[in-house]
C-alpha positions, 0 to 999 in steps of 0.5 A: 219878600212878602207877595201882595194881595191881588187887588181883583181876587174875590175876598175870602170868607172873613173878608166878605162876613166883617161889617157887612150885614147879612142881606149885603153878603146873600146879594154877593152870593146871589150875584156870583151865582147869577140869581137874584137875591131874596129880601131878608127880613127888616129885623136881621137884614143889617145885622153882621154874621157875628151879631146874628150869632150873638143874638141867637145865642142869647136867645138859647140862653134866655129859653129856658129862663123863660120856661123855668118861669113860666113853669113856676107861676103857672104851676106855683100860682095854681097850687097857691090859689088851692090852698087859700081857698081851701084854707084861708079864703073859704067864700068864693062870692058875695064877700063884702067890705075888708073881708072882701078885699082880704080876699082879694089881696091873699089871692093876688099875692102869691101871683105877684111874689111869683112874677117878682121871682120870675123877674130876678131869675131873667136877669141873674140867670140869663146873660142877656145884655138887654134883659128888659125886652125879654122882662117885657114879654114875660111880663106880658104873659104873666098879666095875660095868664092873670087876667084869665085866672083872676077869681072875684070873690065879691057879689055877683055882676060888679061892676068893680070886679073888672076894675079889680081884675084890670088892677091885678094883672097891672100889679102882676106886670109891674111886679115883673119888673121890679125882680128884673130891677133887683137882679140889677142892684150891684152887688156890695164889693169889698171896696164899697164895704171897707172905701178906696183905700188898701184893705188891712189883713 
């Protein structure tokens, strides 16, 4: 026969951590050591142990995605930006009319692909179940960096080139987000190729 558990003994470790969210577990153990318990922060105070632990894990995961990105538009859109001023887009001012948005567009360009690339990489590469929180850090950062980095090659004290600037790093950030969305697209099975029914050898 079987000895029941006793109804008054303190639940062991797993009884104690299942569905109970962290600020309840630190006000039991404070009150089993007779302190008072300290206020978890909003963000984590009703997450579970095992909740926390996926969100630290995913964290972990998605660390170096981000730096990986980050690395290559940072590093990438430098390089690019060189390039065609050395050799594609050689005035650095007073450009007017198509000459002067050619410019502009060739200069943008590369930054854009980049942040589509930085997108695709989140969402392919990290595992995270709600990639788009970090899409939109991300995206953040990359139209932040672009706002700084921009380069206006038309004349001097437009009024236009903050618009253009504005423009840009909005195209940077949409950009984002439209790799995080071709990551998404499912890929093509057998079953989409050939319909539901038996695949003939």
């Amino acid at each position: 026969m079987t000895e029941e558990k006793d109804a008054g003994a303190p639940a062991g470790p797993n009884d104690r951590a299942d569905g109970v969210g962290l600020q309840e577990l630190v006000a039991r153990e404070a009150a089993r050591k007779g302190q008072t318990a300290p206020t978890l922060p909003r963000a984590v105070a009703n997450l579970t142990p095992q909740q926390l632990k996926e969100k630290v894990e995913g964290v972990r995961r998605a660390a170096p995605i981000l730096v990986a990105a980050w690395f290559c538009y940072s590093i990438g859109g430098r390089v690019a930006t060189f390039a065609m001023q050395r050799y594609v887009v050689r005035e650095r001012s007073g450009l007017t009319g198509d000459d002067l948005w050619m410019a502009q567009l060739l200069l943008a360009a590369p930054y854009i692909v980049l942040a589509v690339v930085g997108g695709v990489l989140l969402k392919t590469k990290s595992g995270l179940r709600r990639p788009e929180r970090w899409c939109l850090a991300l995206a953040a950062m990359y139209a932040l960096s672009r706002l700084r980095n921009f380069l206006w090659c038309g004349p001097a004290d437009s009024d236009v080139a903050m618009i253009t600037r504005l423009v840009d790093a909005a195209a940077v950030f949409a950009a984002t987000f439209v790799g995080l969305g071709l990551g998404t697209s499912k890929p093509r099975t057998e079953a989409d190729r050939f319909g539901p029914g038996p695949i003939e050898p």
